[in-house]
DSSP file (Angstrom, degrees, kcal/mol; ACC not computed):
  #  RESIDUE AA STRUCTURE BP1 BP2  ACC     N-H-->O    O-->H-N    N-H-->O    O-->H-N    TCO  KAPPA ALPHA  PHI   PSI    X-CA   Y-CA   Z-CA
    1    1 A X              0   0    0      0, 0.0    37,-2.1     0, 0.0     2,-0.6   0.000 360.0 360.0 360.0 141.3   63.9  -77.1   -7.6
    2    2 A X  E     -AB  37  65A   0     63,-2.3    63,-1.7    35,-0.2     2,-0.4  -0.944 360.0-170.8-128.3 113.3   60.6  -77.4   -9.3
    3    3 A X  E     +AB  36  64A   0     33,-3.3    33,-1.6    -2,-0.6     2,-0.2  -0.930  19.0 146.7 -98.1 107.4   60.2  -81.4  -10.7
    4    4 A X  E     - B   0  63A   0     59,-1.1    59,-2.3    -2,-0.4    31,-0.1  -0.882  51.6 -75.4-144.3 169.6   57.2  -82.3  -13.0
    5    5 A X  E     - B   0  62A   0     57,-0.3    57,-0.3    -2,-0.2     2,-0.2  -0.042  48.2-106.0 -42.7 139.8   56.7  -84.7  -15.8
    6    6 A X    >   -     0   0    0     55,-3.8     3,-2.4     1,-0.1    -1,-0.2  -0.613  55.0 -82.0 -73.2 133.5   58.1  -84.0  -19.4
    7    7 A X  T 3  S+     0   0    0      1,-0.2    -1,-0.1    -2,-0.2     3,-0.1  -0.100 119.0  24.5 -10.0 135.9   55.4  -83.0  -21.8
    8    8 A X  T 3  S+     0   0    0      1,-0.2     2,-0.4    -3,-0.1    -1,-0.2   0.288  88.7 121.9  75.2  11.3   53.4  -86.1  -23.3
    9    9 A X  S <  S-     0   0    0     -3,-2.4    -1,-0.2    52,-0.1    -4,-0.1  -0.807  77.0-111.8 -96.3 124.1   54.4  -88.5  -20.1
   10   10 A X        -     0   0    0     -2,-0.4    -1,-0.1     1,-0.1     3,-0.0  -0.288  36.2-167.8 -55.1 153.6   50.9  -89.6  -18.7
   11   11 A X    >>  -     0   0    0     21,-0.1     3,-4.7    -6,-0.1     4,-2.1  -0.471   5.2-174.5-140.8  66.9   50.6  -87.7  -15.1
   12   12 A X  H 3> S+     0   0    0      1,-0.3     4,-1.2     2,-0.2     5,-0.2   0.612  75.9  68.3 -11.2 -46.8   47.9  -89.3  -13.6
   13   13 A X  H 3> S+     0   0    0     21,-0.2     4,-1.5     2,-0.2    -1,-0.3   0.808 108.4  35.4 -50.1 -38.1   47.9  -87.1  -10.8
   14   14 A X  H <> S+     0   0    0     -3,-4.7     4,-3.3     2,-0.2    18,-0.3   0.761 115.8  55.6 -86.2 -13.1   46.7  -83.8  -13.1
   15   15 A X  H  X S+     0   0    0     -4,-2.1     4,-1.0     2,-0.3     3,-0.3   0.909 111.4  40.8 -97.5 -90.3   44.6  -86.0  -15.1
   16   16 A X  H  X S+     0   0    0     -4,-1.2     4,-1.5     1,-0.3    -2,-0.2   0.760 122.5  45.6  -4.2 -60.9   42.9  -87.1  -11.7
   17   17 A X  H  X S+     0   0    0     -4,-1.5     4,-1.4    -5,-0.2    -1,-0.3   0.995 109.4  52.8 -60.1 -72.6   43.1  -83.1  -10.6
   18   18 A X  H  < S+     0   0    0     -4,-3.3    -2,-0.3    -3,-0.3     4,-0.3   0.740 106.9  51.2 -70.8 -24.6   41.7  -81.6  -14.1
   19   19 A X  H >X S+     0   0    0     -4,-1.0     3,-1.4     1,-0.2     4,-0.7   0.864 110.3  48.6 -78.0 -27.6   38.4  -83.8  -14.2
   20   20 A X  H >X S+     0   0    0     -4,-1.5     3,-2.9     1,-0.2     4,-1.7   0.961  94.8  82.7 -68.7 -18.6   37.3  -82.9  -10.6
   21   21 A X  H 3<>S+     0   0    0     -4,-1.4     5,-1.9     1,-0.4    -1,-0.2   0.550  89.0  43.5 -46.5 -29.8   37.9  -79.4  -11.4
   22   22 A X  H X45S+     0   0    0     -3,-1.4     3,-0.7    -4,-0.3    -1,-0.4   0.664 105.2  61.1-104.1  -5.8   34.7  -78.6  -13.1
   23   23 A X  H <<5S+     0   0    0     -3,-2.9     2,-2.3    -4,-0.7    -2,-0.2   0.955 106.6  58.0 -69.5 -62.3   32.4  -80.7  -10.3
   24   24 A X  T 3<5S-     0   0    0     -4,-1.7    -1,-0.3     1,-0.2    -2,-0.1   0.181 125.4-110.2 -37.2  10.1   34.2  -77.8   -8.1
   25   25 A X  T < 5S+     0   0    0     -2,-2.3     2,-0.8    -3,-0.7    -1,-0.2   0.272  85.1 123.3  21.4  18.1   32.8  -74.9  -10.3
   26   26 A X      < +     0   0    0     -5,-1.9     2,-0.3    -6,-0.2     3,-0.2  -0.731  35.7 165.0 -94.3  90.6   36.4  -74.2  -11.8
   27   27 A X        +     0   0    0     -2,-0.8     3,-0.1    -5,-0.2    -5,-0.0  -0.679  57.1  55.0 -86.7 121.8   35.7  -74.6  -16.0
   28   28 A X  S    S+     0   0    0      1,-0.4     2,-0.5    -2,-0.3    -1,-0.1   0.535  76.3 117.8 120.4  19.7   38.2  -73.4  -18.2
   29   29 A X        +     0   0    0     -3,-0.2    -1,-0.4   -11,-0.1     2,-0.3  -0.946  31.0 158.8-115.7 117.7   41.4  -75.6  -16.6
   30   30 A X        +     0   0    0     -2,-0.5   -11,-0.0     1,-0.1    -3,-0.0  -0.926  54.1  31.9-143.9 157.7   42.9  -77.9  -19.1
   31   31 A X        -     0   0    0     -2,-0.3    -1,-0.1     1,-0.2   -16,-0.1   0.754  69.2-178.4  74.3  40.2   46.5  -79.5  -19.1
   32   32 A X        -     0   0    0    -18,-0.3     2,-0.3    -3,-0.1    -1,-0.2  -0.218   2.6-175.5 -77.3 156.5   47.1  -79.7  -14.9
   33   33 A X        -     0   0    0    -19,-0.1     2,-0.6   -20,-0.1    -1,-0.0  -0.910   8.8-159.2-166.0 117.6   50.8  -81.2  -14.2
   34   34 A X        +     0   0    0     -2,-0.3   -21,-0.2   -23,-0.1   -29,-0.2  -0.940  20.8 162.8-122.2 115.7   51.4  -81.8  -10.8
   35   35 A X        -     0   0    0     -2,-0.6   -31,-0.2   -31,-0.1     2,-0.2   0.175  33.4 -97.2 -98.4-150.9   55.1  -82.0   -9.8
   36   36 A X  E     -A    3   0A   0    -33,-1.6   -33,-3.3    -2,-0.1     2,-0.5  -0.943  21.9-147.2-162.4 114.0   57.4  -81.7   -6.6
   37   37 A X  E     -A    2   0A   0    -35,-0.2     2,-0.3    -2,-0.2   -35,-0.2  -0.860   6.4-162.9-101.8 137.9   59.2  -78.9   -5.2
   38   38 A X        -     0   0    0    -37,-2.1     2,-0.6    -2,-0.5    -2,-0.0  -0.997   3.5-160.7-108.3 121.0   62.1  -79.5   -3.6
   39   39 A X        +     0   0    0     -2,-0.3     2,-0.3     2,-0.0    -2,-0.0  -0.883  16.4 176.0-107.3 109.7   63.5  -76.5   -1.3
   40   40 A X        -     0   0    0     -2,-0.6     2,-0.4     2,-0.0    -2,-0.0  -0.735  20.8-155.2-113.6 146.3   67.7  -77.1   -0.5
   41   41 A X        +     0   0    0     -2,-0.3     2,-0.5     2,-0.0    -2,-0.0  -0.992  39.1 160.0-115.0 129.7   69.8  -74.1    1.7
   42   42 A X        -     0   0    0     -2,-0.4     3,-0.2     1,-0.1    -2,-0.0  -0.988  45.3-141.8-152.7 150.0   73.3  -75.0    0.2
   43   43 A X  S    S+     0   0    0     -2,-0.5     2,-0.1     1,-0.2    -1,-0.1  -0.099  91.4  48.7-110.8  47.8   76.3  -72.8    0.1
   44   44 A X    >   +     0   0    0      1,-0.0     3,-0.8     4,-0.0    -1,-0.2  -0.345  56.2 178.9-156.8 102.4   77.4  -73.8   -3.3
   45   45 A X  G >   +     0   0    0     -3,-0.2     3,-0.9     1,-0.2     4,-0.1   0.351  62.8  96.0 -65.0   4.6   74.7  -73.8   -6.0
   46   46 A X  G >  S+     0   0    0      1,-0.2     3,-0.5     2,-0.1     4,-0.3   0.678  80.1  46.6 -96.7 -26.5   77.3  -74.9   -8.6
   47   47 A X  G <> S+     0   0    0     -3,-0.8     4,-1.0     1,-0.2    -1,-0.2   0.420  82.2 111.4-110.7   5.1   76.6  -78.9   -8.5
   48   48 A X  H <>  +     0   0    0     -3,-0.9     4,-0.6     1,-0.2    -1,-0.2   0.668  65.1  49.3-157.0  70.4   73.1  -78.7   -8.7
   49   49 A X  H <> S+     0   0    0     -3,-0.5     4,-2.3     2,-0.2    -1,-0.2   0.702 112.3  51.4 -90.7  -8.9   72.0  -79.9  -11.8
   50   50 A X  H  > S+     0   0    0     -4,-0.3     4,-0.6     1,-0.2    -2,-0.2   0.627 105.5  55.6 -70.9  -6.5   74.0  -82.7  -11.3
   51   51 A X  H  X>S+     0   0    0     -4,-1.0     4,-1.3     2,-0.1     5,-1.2   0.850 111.6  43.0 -83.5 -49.5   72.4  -83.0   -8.2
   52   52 A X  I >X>S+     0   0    0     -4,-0.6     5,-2.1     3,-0.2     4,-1.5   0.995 112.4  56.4 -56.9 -74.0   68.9  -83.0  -10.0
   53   53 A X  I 3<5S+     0   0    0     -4,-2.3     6,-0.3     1,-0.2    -1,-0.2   0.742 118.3  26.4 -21.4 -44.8   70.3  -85.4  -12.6
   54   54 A X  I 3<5S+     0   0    0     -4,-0.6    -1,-0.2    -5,-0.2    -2,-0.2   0.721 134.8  13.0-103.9 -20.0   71.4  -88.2  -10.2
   55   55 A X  I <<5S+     0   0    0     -4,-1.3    -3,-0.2    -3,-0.8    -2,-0.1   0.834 121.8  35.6-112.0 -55.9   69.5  -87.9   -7.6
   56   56 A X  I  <<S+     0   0    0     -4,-1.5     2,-0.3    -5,-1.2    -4,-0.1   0.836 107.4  51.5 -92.1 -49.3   66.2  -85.8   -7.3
   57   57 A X      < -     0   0    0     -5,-2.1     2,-1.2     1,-0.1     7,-0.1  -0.632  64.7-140.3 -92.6 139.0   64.6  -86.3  -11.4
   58   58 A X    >>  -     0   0    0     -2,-0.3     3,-2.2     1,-0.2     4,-1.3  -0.667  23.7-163.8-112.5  94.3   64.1  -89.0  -13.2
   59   59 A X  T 34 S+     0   0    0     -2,-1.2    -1,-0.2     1,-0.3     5,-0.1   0.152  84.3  65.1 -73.1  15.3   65.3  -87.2  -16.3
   60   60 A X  T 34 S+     0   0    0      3,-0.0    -1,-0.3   -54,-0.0    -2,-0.1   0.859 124.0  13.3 -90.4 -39.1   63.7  -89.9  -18.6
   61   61 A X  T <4 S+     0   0    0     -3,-2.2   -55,-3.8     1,-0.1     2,-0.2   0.682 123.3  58.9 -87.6 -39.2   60.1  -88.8  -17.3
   62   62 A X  E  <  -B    5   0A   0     -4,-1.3   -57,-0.3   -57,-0.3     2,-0.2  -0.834  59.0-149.6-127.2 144.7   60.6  -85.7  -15.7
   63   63 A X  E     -B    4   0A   0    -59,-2.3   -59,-1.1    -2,-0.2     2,-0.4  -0.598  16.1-156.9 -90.6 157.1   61.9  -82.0  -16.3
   64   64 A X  E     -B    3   0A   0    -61,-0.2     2,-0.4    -2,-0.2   -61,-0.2  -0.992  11.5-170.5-139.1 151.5   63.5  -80.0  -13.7
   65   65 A X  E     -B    2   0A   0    -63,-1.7   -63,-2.3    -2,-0.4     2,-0.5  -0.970  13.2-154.5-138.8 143.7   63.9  -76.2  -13.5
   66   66 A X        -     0   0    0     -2,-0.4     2,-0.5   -65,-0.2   -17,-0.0  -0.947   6.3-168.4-127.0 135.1   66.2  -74.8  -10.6
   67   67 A X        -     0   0    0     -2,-0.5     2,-0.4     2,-0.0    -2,-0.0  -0.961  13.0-147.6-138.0 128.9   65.4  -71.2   -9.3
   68   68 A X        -     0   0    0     -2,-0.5     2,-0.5     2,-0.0    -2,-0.0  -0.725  11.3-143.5-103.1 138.6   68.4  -69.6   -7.0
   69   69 A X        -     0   0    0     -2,-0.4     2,-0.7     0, 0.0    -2,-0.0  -0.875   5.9-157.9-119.7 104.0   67.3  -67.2   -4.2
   70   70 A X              0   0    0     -2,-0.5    -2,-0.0     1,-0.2     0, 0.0  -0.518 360.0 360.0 -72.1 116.4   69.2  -64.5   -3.4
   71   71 A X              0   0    0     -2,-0.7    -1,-0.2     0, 0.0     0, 0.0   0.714 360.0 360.0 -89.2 360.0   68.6  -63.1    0.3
């Protein structure tokens, strides 16, 4: 699960991240948003976005996007 801030919710972190970026020589980086991945092994993907929902996001601030791996 990959957890970051909703659009137009300050993130202090990127903000913090995108000005040092050009003392580093990287120019041309605008809009950094620095989340939280979470990595789960579960054998039943079925319950979680309620699992996101209740637990992991704080779906008033933050989006969450859930990416299944098949081996």
């Amino acid at each position: 699960m990959l957890i970051r801030p909703k659009q137009g919710i300050l993130d202090p972190q990127g903000q913090t991240v995108e000005r040092a970026l050009p003392a580093l020589g990287f120019e041309g980086v605008t809009d950094v948003r620095i989340g939280r991945l979470v990595e789960l092994e579960v054998t039943d993907a079925s319950k979680l976005d309620e699992l996101c929902e209740q637990l992991l996001a704080n779906t008033l601030i933050e989006d969450f996007e859930i990416q299944i791996q098949e081996d």
